[in-house]
N, C-alpha and C positions, 0 to 999 in steps of 0.2 A: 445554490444560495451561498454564494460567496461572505467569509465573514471578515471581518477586522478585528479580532483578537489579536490580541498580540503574545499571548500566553494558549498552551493547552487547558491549562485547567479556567481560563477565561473563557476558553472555546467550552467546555465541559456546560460552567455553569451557564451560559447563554444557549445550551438546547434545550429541547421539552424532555421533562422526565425520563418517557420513552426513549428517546433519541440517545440519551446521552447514556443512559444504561447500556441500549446494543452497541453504544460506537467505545464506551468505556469496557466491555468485554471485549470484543473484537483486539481494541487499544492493547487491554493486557496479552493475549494473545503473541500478537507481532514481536510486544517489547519484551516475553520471555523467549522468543524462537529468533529473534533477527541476531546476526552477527556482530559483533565488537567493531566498531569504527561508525557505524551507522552513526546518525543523531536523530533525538524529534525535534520538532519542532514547528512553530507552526509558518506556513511561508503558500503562497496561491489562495489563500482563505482557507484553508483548513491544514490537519493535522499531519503532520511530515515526517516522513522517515529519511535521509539524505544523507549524501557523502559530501561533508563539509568543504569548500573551498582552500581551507587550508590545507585537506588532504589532496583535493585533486584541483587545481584552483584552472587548468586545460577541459572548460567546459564549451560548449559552441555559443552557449547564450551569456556566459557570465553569471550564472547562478548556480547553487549548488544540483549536484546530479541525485534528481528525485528516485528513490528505489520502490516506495510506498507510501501510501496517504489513506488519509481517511476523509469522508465529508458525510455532511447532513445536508442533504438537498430539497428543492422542495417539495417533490413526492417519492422520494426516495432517500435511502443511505446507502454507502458506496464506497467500497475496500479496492483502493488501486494498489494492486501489485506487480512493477513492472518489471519485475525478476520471469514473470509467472511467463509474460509476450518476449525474451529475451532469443529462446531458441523454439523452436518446432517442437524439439521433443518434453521441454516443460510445460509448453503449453498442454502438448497428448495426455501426458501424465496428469497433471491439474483438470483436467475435463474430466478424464477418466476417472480419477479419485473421487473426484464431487459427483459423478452418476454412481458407483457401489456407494456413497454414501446417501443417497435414498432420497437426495435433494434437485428440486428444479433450479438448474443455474442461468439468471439471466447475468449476462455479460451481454457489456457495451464492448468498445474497440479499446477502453482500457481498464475498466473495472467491473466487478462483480454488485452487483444492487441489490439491495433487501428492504426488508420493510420491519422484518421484525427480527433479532437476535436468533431464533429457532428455526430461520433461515439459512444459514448460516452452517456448512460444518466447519465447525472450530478446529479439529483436528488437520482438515484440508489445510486450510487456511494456515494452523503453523505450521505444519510441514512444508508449505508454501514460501514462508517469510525468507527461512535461511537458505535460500536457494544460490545462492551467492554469498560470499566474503566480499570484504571493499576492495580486494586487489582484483577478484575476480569479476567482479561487477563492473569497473573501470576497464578493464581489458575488454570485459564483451563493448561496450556500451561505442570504443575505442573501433575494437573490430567492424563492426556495424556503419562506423562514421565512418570507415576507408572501404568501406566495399561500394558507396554511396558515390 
């Protein structure tokens, strides 16, 4: 379910109670563990974590380089971290963390999907965010476009 907010906290008040409570923890989550140069904001219909065009403005698409989002969909919500798909061995570590954390992980090909907040390990998840700084983020993202 794509939105047209044009603000987060427009995105906030335009979901159901529920929704916007798990996506508004998850939310704080991210925005205490991610790194300095990030920005939110909201940009695809939902909520964005990115590395601004003025910082790296050498994207392939001409939009800013998405690191993490968030969305309310329509039978699911859904934490894309794409720090998390960067290398092999974050990805090992992220599975493996959220199995000792006693949760069933459904992951799609870029995000993690819940239904309810207590879905969710919060802990994972930040330990997750900062998986990257912007210089480093930009290098992988960089590295990946020249092996292709």
């Amino acid at each position: 379910m794509r939105s047209d907010a044009e603000s987060v906290v427009e995105y906030l008040e335009g979901l159901p109670d529920d929704s916007a409570e798990a996506i508004e923890g998850v939310r704080h989550v991210i925005l205490a563990n991610l790194a300095e140069g990030f920005v939110e904001t909201m940009n695809w219909g939902m909520i964005s974590y990115e590395i601004p065009l003025e910082t790296n403005p050498n994207t392939y698409n001409g939009k800013p380089l998405l690191y993490a989002a968030l969305a309310n969909q329509k039978n699911h919500m859904a934490v894309y971290l794409t720090g998390v798909y960067a290398t092999p061995e974050l990805f090992k570590k992220f599975v493996a963390d959220y199995k000792v954390s006693g949760r069933r992980l459904k992951m799609g090909q870029s995000c993690v999907r819940f239904t309810k907040l207590e879905q969710l390990p919060l802990a994972v998840i930040g330990e997750a965010s900062p998986a990257f700084d912007v210089p480093g983020f930009i290098a992988q993202v960089e590295d990946v476009r020249g092996s292709r």
